[in-house]
Phi, psi and omega in degrees: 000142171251166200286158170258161212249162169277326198278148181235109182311146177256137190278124176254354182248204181083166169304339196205064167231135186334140175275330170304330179284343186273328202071014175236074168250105149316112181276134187308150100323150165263164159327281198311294197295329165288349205254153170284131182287176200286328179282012188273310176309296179302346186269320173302328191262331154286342138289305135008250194307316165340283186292339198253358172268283197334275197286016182253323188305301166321313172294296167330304231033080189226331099356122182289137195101027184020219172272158189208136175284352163288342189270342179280320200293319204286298202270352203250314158314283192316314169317302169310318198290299187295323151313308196282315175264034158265286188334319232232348173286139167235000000 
């Protein structure tokens, strides 16, 4: 038979094995690196209101040139721009 040892191998599967031995600790971040500097929201909420002044503006015929689909393109960018840095916002 063979013998058991005083030393205990570490268990790598099961119910009750440490997460650092498993490899799912998460690594800490600093501060600094999660947060959008600040002037990031206001730029997102002004593209935002921009584009939605833009084609409503358009619609109106109020916008010099009466409607013009560079002004839907105009407002519809802007609109985009601002979805992609909602993504990017933390």
């Amino acid at each position: 038979m063979a013998k058991s040892g005083s030393k205990k191998a570490a268990k790598t599967v099961g119910r009750y094995v440490e997460p650092h031995v498993r490899g799912r600790v998460t690594v800490k971040h600093e501060v600094s690196e999660d947060h959008s500097p600040y002037w990031f929201g206001w730029v997102l909420l002004d593209l935002m209101l921009f584009g939605v002044l833009v084609i409503t503006l358009n619609y109106l015929q109020v916008l010099p040139g009466a409607t013009s689909s560079w002004y839907l393109v105009l407002g519809l960018a802007s609109l985009f721009g601002a979805f992609y840095l909602a993504t990017r916002y933390r």
